[in-house]
C-alpha positions as CSV (number, residue, x, y, z in Angstrom):
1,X,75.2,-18.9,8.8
2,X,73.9,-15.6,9.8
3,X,74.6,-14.2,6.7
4,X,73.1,-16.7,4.8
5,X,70.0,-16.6,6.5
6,X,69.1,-12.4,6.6
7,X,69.0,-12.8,3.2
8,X,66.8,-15.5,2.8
9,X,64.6,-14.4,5.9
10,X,64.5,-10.6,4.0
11,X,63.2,-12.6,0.4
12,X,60.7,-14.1,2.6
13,X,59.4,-11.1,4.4
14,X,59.6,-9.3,1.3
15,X,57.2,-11.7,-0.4
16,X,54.9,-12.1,2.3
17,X,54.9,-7.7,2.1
18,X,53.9,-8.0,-1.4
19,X,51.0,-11.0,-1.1
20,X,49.5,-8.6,2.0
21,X,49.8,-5.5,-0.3
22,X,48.6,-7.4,-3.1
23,X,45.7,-8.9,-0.9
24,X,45.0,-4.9,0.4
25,X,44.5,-3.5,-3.6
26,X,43.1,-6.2,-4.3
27,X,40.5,-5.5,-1.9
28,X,40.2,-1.6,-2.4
29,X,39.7,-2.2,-6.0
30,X,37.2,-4.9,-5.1
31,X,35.5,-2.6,-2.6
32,X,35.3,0.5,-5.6
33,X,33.9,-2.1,-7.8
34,X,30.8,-2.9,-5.1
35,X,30.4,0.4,-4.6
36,X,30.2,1.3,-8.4
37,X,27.8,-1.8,-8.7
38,X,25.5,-1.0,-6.0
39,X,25.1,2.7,-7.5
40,X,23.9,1.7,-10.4
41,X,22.1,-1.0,-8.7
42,X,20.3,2.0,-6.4
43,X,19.8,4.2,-9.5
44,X,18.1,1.3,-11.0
45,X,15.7,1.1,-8.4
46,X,14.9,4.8,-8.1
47,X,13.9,4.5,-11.7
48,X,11.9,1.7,-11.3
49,X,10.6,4.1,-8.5
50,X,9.6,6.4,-11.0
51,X,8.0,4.5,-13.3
52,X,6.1,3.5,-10.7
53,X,4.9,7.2,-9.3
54,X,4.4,7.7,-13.1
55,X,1.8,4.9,-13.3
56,X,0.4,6.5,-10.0
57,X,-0.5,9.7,-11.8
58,X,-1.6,8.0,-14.7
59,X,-3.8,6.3,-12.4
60,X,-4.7,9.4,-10.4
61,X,-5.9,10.7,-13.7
62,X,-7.9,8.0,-14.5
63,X,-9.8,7.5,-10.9
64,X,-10.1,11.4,-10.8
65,X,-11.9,11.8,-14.4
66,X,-14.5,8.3,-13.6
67,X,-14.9,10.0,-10.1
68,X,-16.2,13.2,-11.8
69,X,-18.2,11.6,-14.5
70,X,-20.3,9.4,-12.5
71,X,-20.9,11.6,-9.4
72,X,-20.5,15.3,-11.3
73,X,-18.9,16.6,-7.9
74,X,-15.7,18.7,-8.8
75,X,-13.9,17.4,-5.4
76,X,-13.4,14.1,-7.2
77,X,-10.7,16.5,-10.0
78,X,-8.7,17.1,-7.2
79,X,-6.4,13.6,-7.9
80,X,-6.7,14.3,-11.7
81,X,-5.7,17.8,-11.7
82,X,-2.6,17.3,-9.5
83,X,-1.8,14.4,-11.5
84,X,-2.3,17.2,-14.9
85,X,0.2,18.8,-12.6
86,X,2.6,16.7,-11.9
87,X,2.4,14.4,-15.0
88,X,5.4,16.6,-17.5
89,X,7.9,16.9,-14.5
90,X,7.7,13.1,-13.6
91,X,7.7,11.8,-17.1
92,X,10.7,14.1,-17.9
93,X,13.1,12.8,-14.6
94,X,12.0,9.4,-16.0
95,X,13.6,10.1,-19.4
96,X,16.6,12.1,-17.8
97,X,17.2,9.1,-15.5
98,X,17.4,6.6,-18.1
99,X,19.4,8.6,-19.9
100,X,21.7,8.9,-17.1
101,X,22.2,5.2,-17.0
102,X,22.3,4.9,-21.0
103,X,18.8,3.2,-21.2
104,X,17.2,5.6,-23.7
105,X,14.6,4.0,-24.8
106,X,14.1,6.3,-27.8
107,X,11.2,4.2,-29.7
108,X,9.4,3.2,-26.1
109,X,9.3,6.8,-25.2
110,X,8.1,7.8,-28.4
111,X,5.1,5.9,-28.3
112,X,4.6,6.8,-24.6
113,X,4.6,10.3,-25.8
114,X,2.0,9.9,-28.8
115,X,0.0,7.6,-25.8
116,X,0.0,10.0,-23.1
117,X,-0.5,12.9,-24.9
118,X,-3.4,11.5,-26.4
119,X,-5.1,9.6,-23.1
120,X,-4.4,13.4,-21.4
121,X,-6.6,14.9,-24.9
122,X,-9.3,12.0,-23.8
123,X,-9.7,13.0,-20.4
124,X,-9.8,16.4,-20.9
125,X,-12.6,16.0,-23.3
126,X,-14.5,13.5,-21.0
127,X,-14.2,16.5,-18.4
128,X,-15.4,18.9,-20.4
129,X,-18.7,16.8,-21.8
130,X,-19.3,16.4,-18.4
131,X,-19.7,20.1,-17.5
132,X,-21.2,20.6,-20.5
133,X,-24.0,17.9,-21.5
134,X,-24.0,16.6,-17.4
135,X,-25.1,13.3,-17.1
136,X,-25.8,12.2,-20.7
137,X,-21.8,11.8,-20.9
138,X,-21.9,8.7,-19.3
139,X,-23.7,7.1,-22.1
140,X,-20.6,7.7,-24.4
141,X,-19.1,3.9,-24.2
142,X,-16.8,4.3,-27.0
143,X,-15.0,6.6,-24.9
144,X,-14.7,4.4,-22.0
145,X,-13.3,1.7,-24.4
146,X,-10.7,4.4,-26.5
147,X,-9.6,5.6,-23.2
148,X,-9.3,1.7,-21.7
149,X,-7.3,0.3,-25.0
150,X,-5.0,2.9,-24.7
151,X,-4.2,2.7,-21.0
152,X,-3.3,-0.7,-21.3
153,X,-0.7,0.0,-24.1
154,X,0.4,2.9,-21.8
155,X,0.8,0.1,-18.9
156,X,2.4,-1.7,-21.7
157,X,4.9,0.2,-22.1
158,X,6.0,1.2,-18.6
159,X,5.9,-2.3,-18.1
160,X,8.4,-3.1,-21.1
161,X,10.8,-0.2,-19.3
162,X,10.9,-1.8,-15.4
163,X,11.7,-5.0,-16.9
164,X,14.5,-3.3,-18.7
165,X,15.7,-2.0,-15.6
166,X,14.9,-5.4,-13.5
167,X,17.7,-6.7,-16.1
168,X,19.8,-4.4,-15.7
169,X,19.5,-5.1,-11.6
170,X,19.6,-9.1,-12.1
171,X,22.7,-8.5,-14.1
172,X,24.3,-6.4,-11.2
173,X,23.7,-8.5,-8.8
174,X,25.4,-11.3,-10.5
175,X,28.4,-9.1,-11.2
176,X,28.3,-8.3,-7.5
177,X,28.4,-11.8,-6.7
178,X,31.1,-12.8,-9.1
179,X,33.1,-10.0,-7.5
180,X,32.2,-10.9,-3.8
181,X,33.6,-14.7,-4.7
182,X,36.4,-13.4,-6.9
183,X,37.7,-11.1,-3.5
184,X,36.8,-13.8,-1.1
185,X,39.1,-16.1,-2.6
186,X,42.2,-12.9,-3.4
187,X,41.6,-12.8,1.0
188,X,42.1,-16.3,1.5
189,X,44.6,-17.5,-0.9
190,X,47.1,-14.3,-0.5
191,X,47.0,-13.7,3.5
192,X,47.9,-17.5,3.5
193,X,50.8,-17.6,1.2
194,X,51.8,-14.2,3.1
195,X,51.3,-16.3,6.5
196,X,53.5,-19.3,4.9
197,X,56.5,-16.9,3.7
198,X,56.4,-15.1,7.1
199,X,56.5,-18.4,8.9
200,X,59.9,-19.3,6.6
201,X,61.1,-16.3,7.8
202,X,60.5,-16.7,11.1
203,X,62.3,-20.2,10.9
204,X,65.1,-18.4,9.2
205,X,65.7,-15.8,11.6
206,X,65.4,-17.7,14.8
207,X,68.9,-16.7,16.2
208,X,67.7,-13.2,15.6
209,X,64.6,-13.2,17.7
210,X,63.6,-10.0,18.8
211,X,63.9,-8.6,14.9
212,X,61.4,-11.5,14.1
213,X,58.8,-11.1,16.6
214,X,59.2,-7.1,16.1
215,X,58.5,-8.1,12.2
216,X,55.7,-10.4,13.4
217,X,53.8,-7.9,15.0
218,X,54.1,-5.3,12.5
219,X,52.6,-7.7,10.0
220,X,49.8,-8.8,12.5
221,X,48.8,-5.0,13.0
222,X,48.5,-5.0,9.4
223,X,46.8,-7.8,9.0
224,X,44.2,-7.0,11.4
225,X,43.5,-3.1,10.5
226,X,43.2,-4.5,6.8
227,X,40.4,-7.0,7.6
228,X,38.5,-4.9,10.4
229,X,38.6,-2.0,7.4
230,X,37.1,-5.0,5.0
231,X,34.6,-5.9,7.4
232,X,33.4,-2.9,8.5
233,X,32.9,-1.5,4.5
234,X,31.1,-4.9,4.1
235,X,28.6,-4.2,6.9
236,X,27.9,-1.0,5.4
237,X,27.2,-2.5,1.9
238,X,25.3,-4.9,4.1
239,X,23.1,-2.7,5.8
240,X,22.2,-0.7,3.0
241,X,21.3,-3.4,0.8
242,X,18.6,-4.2,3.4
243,X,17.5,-0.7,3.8
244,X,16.2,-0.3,0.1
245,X,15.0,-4.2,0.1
246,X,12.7,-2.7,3.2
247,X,11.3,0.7,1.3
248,X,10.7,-1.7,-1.7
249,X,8.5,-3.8,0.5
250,X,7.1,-1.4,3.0
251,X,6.3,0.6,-1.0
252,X,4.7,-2.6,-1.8
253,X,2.3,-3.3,1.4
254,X,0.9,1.1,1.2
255,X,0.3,0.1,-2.4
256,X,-1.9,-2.8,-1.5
257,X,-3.1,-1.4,1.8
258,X,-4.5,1.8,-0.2
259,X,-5.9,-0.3,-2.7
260,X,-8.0,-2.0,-1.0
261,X,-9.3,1.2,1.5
262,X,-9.9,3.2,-1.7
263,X,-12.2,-0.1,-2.8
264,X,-13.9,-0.5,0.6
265,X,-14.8,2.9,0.5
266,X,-16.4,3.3,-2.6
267,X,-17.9,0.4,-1.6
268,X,-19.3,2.0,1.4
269,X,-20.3,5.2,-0.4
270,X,-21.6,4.0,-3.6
271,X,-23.5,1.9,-1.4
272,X,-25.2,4.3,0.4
273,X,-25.7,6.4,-1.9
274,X,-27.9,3.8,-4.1
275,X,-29.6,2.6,-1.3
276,X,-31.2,6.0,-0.4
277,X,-31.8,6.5,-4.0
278,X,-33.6,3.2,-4.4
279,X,-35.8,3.9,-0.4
280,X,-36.6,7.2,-1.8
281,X,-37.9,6.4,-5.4
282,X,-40.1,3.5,-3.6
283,X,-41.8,6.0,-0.8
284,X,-42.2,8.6,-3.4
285,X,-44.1,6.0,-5.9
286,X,-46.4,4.6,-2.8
287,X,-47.3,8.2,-1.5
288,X,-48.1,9.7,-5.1
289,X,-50.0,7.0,-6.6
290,X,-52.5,6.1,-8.0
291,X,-51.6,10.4,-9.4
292,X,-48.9,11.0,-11.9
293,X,-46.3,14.1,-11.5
294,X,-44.8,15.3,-14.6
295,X,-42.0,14.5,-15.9
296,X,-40.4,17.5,-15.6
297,X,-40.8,17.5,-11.6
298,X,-39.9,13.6,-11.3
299,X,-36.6,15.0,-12.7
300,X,-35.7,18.1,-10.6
301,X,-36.3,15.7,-7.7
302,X,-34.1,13.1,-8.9
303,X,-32.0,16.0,-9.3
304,X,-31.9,17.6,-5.9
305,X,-31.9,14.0,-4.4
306,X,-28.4,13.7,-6.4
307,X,-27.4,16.8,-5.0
308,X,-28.4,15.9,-1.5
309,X,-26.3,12.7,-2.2
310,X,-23.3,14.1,-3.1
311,X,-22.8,16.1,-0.1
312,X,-23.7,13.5,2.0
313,X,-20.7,11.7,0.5
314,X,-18.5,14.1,0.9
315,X,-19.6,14.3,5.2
316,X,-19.4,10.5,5.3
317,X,-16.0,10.3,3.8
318,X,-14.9,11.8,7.2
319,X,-17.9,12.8,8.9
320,X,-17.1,16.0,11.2
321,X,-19.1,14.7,14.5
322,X,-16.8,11.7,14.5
323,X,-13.9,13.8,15.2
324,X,-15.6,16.6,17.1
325,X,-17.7,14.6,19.5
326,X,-17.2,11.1,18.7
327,X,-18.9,7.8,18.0
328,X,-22.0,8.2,19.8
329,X,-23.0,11.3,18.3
330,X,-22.0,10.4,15.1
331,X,-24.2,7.7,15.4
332,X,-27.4,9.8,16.7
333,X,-26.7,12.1,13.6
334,X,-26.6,9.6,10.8
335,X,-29.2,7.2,13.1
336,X,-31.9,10.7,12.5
337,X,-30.9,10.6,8.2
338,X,-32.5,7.4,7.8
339,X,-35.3,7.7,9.7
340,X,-35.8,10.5,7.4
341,X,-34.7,8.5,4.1
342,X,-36.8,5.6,4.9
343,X,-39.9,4.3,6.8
344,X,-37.0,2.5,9.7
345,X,-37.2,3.0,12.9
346,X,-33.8,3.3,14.4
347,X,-33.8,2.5,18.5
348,X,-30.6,3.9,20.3
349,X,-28.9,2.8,23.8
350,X,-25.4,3.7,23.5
351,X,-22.9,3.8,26.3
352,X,-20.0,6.8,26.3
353,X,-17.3,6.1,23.9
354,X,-14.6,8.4,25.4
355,X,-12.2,5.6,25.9
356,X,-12.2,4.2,22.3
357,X,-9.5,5.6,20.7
358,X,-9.9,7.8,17.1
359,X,-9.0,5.0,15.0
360,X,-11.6,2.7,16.9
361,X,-14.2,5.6,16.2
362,X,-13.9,6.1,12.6
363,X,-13.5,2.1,12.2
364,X,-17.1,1.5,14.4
365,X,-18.8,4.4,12.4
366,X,-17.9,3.1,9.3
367,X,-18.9,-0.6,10.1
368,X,-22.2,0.6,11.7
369,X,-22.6,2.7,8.4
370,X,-22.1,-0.8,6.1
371,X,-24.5,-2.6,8.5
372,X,-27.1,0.1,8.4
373,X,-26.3,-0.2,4.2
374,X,-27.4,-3.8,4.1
375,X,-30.5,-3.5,6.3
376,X,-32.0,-1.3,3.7
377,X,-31.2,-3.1,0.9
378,X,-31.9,-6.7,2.2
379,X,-33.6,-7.1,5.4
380,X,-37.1,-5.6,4.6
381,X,-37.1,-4.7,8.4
382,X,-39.4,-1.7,10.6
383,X,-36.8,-1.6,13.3
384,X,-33.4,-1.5,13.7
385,X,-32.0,-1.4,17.3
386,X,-28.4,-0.1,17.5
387,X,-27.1,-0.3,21.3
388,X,-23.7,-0.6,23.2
389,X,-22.1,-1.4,26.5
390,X,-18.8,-1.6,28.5
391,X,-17.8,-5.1,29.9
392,X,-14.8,-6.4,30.7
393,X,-12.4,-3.7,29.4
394,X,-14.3,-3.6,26.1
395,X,-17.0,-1.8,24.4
396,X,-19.9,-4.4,22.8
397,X,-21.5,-2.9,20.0
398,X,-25.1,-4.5,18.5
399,X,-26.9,-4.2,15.5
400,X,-30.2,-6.2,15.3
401,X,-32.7,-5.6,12.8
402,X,-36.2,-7.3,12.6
403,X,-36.0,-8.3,8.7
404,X,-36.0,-11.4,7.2
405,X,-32.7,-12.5,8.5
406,X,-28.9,-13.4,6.9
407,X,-30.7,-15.3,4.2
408,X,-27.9,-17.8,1.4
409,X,-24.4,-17.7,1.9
410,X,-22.3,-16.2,-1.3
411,X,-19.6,-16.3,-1.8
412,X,-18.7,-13.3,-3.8
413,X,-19.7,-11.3,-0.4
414,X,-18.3,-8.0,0.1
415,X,-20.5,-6.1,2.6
416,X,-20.2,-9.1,5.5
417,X,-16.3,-8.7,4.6
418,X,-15.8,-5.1,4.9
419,X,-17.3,-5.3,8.8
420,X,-14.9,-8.2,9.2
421,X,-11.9,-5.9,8.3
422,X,-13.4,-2.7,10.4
423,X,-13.3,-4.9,13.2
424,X,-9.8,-5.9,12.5
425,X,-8.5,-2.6,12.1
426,X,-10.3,-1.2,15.2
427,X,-8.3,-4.5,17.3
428,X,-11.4,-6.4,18.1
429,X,-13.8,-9.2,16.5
430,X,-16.7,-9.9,14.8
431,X,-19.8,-12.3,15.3
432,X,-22.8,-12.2,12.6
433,X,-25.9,-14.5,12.5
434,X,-29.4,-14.6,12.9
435,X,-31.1,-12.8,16.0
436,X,-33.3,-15.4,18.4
437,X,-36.4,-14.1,17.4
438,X,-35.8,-12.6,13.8
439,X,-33.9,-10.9,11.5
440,X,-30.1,-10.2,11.5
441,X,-27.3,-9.5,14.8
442,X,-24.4,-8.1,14.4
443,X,-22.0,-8.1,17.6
444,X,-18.4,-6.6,17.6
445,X,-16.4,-6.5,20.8
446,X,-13.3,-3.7,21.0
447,X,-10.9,-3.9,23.6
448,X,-10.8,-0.3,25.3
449,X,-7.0,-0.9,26.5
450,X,-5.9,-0.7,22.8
451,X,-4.5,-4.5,23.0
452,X,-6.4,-7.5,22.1
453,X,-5.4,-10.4,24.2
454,X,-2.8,-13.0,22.9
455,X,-5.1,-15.2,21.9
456,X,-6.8,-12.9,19.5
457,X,-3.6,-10.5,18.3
458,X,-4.9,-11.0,14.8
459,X,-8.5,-9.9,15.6
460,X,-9.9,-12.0,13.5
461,X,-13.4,-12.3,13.5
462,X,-15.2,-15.7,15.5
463,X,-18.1,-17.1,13.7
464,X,-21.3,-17.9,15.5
465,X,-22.5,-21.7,16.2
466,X,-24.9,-21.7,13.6
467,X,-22.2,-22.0,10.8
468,X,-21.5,-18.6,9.3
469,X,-18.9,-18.2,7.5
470,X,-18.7,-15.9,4.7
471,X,-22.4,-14.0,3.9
472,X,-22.6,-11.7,1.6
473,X,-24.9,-8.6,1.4
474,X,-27.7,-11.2,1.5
């Protein structure tokens, strides 16, 4: 009987060997597949990565040539000139990486190059009008159109190419999944058979025990380095799978979040900038009349009033006092400009700022500057009163003006919603609405601790009884 059954019991073993060894290639040539998969899945992305830093410069170019044209200041070149820069060597490890991944593209990149080439020969001609014939370059519309037509067939195209390589990602992924099934099932079906044939073994060698739980043993060793060495490539695969899902999505939110502070700002500036133009033009009119200056001086102080402007920009885009001494005496500074660009009286009572922190500054500064904005355009006021206090761990700022008040809700408003954000960003709130006696108040309250209680994490803003909800720049 003995006889009989080591033969038997050494078939059996034998085939459970070779299910186990068939399940272990099965699953290193499963595991080289995934990894060859996910490398072109990764290579994907970085070239959808670089058509997207492609359609940044392109971008760059455009907001740095409009920024130069309209204002005439050459700090607004800066983005266009690094994106003259940086434009060949992008473009060219675009091209190289598609033709790493045998996406050549030959026709799409040959009408990117005849587009880019020339939308670059546009710009550079804008420029140059610019310096040369100043502001009477901004009357040239047919440019603006050219230039806009063929930006859109540029976007065009580098659209065309991500969804090429989103393809090409949707079809790895389904490979991958095909594969993950196709192994899950090779590590389920073959350990069990290999299980079954070492259990008929088992039964077959029972007189020789110690030979079949030696065997046993060996096989469970296996067994188990085999599937901790599956799982543990798996978590790998795993974890980086969700590392470039997050950089995709944390790329996504800085895209949206600089959006939108490159479009409060001009907001903000442009703002500003009109505003003073507009008080200006007014006072000038009352205090001249019922004479008449020449033309010829009316322009050179348009002119030097544009100057003036320009700089003033450039301070308020980050105005030194705010980071040298703070809120307060930011606030006295641009408090004294417009006194002097308007007939307003500005009242201060400010208490010391020292425990705000930097980004609570620059966020109070700018809101005060939006507020200040709106008063000149809107209110018709004399007086505006700007004062501040500490209470209950926070800093209470007011702006009250004696104008004509908050006037019809709009709903396209975009001043009213700028403070809102200011005072989300600096962890605090927001409550606008008509003062008792007249005109507008502004009140924002900032926790000094740097954390907003639970109840207001979001800091979003409270409206006042009276109903406000959104209000525009009147």
């Amino acid at each position: 009987m003995r006889l009989l059954t080591f033969p038997v019991a050494a078939g059996l073993l034998l085939a459970g060997c070779v299910a186990f060894v068939a399940t272990a290639y099965g699953g290193y040539r499963s595991l080289g597949e995934l990894t060859r998969q996910e490398a072109g899945r990764a290579h994907a992305l970085r070239t959808q990565q670089q058509l997207s830093d492609l359609n940044g410069l392109l971008i760059d170019l455009e907001t740095g040539t409009r920024g130069f044209l309209i204002t005439g200041d050459a700090a607004f070149l800066q983005p266009y000139e690094r994106a003259q820069r940086d434009l060949d060597a992008s473009y060219a490890q675009l091209k190289d990486a598609l033709a790493v991944s045998g996406d050549r593209q030959d026709q799409a990149f040959a009408r990117l190059d005849r587009f880019i080439a020339e939308r670059r020969r546009q710009v550079e001609d804008q420029v140059a009008k610019r310096w040369k014939l100043g502001a009477e370059a901004l009357n040239d519309r047919q440019a603006y159109v050219a230039g806009k037509q063929l930006m859109d067939e540029i976007r065009g195209e580098l659209a065309r190419l991500k969804s090429v390589q989103q393809r090409r990602i949707d079809g790895i992924e389904s490979a991958v999944a095909l594969q993950t099934k196709e192994t899950t099932l090779l590590a389920q079906v073959l350990p069990l058979v290999g299980g079954l044939l070492v259990a008929a073994a088992m039964a077959a060698l029972w007189v020789e025990r110690e030979r079949r739980d030696r065997a046993e043993r060996a096989l469970r060793d296996s067994h188990a380095r085999l599937e901790g060495a599956v799982a543990e490539r798996t978590r790998e695969l795993s974890e980086a799978l969700t590392r470039i899902q997050s950089f995709a999505a944390e790329l996504d939110r800085s895209v949206e979040a600089e959006r939108r502070r490159l479009a409060r700002e001009v907001h903000d500036q442009l703002g500003q900038l009109g505003t003073a133009a507009k008080m200006l033009v007014l006072s000038m009119a009352r205090k001249i009349a019922p004479a008449k200056e020449p033309m010829h001086d009316e322009m050179l102080a348009i002119a030097d009033e544009v100057i003036g402007a320009a700089r003033r920009i450039a301070n308020t885009l980050r105005p030194p006092l705010l980071d040298d001494f703070g809120f307060g005496a930011a606030v006295q500074h641009y408090a004294q400009g417009l006194q002097r660009q308007s007939e307003l009286v500005v009242d201060l009572d400010l208490a010391p700022d020292e425990a705000l922190s930097s980004e609570q500054h620059n966020q109070l500064f700018r809101l005060l500057q939006e507020a200040a904005t709106n008063v000149l355009r809107h209110a018709q006021a004399h007086q505006l009163t700007i004062e501040s206090r500490i209470e209950d761990g926070e800093y209470r700022l007011r702006i009250e003006d004696d104008g004509i008040g908050p006037g019809q809700v709009r709903a396209d408003a975009s001043g009213l919603r700028n403070m809102r954000e200011r005072a989300v960003l600096a962890g605090g709130e927001l409550v606008f609405g008509p003062a008792p006696r007249r005109g507008t108040r502004i009140d924002v309250r900032v926790p000094l601790a740097g954390v907003a209680d639970e109840g207001d994490s979001t800091g979003a803003t409270r409206e006042n009884e009276e109903g406000w909800d959104e209000v525009s720049d009147r």
